[in-house]
C-alpha positions as protocol buffer text, in pm:
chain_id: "A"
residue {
  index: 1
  type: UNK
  ca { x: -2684 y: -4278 z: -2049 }
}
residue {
  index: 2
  type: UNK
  ca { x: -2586 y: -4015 z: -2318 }
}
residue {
  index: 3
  type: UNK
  ca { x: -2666 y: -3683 z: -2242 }
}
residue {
  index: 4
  type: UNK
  ca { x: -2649 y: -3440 z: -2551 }
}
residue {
  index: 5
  type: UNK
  ca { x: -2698 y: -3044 z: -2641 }
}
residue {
  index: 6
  type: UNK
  ca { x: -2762 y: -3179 z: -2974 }
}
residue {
  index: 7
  type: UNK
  ca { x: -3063 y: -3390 z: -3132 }
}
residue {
  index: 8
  type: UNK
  ca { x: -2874 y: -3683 z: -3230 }
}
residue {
  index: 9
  type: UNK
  ca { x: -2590 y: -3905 z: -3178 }
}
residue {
  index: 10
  type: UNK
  ca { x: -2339 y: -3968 z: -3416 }
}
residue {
  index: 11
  type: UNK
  ca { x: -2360 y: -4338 z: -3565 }
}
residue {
  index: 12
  type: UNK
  ca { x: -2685 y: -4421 z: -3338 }
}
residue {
  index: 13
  type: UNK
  ca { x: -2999 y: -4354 z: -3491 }
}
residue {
  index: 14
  type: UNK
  ca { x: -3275 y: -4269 z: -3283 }
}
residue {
  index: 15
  type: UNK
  ca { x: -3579 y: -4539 z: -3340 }
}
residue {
  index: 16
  type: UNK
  ca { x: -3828 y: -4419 z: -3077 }
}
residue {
  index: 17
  type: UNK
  ca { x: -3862 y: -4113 z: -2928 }
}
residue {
  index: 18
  type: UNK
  ca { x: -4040 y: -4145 z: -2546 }
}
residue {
  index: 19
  type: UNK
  ca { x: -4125 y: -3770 z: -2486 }
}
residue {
  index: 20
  type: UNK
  ca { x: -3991 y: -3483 z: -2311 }
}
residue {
  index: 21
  type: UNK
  ca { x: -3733 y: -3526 z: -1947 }
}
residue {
  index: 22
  type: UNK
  ca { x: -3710 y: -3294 z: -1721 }
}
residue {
  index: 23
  type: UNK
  ca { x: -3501 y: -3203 z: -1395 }
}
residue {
  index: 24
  type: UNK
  ca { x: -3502 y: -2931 z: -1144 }
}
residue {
  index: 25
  type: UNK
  ca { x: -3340 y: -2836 z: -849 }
}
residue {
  index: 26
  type: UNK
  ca { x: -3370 y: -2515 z: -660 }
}
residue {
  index: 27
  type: UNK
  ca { x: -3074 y: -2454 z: -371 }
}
residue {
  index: 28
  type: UNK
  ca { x: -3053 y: -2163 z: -134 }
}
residue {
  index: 29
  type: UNK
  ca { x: -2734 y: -2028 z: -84 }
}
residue {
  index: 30
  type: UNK
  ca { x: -2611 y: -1932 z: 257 }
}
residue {
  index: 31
  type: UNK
  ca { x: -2527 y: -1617 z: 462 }
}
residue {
  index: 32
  type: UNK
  ca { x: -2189 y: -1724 z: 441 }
}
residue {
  index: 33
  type: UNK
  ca { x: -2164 y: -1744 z: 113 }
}
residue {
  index: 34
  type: UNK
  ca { x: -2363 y: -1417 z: 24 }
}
residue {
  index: 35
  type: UNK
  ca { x: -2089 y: -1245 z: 279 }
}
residue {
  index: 36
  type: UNK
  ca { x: -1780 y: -1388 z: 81 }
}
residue {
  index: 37
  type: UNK
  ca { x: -1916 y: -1350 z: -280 }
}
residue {
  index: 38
  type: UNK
  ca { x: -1979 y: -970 z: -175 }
}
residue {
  index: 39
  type: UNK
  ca { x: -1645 y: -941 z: -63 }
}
residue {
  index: 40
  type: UNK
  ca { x: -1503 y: -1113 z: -343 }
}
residue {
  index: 41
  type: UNK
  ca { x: -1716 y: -920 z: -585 }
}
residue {
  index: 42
  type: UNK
  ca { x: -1501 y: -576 z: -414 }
}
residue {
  index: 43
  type: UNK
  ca { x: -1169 y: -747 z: -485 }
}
residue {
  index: 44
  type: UNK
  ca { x: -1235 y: -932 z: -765 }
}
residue {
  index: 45
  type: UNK
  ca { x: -1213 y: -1264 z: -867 }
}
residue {
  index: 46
  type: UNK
  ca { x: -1421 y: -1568 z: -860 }
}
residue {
  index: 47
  type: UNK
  ca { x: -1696 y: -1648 z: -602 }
}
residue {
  index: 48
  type: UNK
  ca { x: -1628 y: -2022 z: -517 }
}
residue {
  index: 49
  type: UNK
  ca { x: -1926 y: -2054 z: -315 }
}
residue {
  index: 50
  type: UNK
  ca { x: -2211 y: -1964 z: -554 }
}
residue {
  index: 51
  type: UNK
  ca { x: -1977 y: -2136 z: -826 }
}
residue {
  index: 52
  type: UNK
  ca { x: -2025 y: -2465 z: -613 }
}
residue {
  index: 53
  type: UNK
  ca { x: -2412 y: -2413 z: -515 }
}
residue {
  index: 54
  type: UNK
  ca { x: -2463 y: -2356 z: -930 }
}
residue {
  index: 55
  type: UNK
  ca { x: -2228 y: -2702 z: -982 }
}
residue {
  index: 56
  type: UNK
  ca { x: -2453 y: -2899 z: -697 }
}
residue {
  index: 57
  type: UNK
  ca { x: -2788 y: -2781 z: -848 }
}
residue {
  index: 58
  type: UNK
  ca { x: -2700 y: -2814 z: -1171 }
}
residue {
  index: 59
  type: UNK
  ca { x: -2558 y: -3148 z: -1072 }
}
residue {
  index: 60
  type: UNK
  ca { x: -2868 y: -3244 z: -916 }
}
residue {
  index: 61
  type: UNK
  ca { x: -3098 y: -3120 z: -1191 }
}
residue {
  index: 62
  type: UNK
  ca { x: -2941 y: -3352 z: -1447 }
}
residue {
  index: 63
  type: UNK
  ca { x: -2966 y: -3664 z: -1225 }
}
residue {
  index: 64
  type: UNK
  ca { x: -3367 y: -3584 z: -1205 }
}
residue {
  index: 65
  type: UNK
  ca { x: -3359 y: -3573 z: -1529 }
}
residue {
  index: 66
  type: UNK
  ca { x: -3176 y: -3916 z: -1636 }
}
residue {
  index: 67
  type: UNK
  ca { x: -3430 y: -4082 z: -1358 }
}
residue {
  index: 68
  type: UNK
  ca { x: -3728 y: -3951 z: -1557 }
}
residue {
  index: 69
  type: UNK
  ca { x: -3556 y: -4077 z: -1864 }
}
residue {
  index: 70
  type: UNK
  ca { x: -3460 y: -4404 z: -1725 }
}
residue {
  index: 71
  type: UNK
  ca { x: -3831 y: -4471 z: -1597 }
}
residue {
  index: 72
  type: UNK
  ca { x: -3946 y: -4451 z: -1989 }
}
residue {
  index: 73
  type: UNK
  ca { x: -3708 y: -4689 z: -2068 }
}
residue {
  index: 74
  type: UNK
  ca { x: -3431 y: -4450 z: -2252 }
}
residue {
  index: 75
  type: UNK
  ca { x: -3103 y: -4512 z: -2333 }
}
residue {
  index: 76
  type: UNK
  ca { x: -2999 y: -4137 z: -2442 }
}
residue {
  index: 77
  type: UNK
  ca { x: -3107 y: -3760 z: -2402 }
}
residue {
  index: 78
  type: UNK
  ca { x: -3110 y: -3586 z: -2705 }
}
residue {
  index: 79
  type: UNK
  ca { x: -3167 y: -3141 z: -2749 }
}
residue {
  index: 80
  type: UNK
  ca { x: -3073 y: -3105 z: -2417 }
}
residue {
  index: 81
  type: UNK
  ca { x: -3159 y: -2742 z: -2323 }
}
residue {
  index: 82
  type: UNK
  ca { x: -3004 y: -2579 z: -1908 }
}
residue {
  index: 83
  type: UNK
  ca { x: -3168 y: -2280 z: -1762 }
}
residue {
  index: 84
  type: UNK
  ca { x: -3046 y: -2077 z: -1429 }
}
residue {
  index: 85
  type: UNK
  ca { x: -3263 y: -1863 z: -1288 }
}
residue {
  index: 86
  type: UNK
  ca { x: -3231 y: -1650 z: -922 }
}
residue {
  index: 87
  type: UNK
  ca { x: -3567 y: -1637 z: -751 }
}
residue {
  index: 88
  type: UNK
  ca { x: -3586 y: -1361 z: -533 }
}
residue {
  index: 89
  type: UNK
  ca { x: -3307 y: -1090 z: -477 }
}
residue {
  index: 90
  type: UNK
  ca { x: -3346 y: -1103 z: -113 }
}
residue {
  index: 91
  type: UNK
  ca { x: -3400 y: -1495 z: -48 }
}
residue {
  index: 92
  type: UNK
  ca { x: -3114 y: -1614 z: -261 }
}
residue {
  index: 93
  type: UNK
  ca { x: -3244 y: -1887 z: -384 }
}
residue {
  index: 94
  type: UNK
  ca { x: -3103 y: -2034 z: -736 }
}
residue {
  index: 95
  type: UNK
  ca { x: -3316 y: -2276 z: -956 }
}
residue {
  index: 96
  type: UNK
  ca { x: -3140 y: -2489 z: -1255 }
}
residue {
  index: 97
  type: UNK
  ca { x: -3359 y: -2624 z: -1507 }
}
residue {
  index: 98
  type: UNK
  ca { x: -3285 y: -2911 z: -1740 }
}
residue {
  index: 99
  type: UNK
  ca { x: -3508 y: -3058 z: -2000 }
}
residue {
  index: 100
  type: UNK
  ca { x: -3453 y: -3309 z: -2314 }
}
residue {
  index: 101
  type: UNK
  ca { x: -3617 y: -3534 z: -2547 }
}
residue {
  index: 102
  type: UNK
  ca { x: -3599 y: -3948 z: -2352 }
}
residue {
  index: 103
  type: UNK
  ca { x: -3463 y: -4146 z: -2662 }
}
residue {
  index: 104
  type: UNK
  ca { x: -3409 y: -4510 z: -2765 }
}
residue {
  index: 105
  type: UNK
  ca { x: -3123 y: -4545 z: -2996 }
}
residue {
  index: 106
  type: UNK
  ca { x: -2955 y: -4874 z: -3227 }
}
């Protein structure tokens, strides 16, 4: 399935649009991770493990999304639009949103 920021695909004209996707996926990240990003945040450089949780969910939220298109009967994604968002300081939790427009192209 194509998948695009954009809202339309190059030499494929879109001949029925199906509606609005969407896929989310919320992922708590663990003590573990929390301990080493803090550390890592004190010495610098990259925190691997929230980098990963982000890459899962976001991952995740994108195959939710292709399902939803898939069930309409899409062949593309068009104006894809990807939100992060940390719900609650203290529970760690991470949300990625994804949402689209469910295309049929030629």
């Amino acid at each position: 399935m194509i998948v695009t920021s954009t809202d339309s695909v190059e030499g494929r004209p879109v001949v029925q649009y199906l509606g609005i996707v969407a896929g989310e996926a919320i992922m708590g990240v663990n003590v573990f991770r929390d301990l080493f990003s803090s550390v890592r945040d004190i010495v610098g450089g990259r925190a691997g493990g929230y980098q990963a949780a982000l890459r899962e969910a976001r991952e995740a939220a994108f195959a939710d999304m292709q399902d939803a298109a898939r069930s309409l009967g899409a062949d593309a994604i068009v104006g894809v639009d990807v939100d992060y968002e940390v719900l609650g300081k203290e529970n760690g939790m991470l949300m990625v949103s994804v949402n689209g427009t469910a295309v049929r192209l030629r």
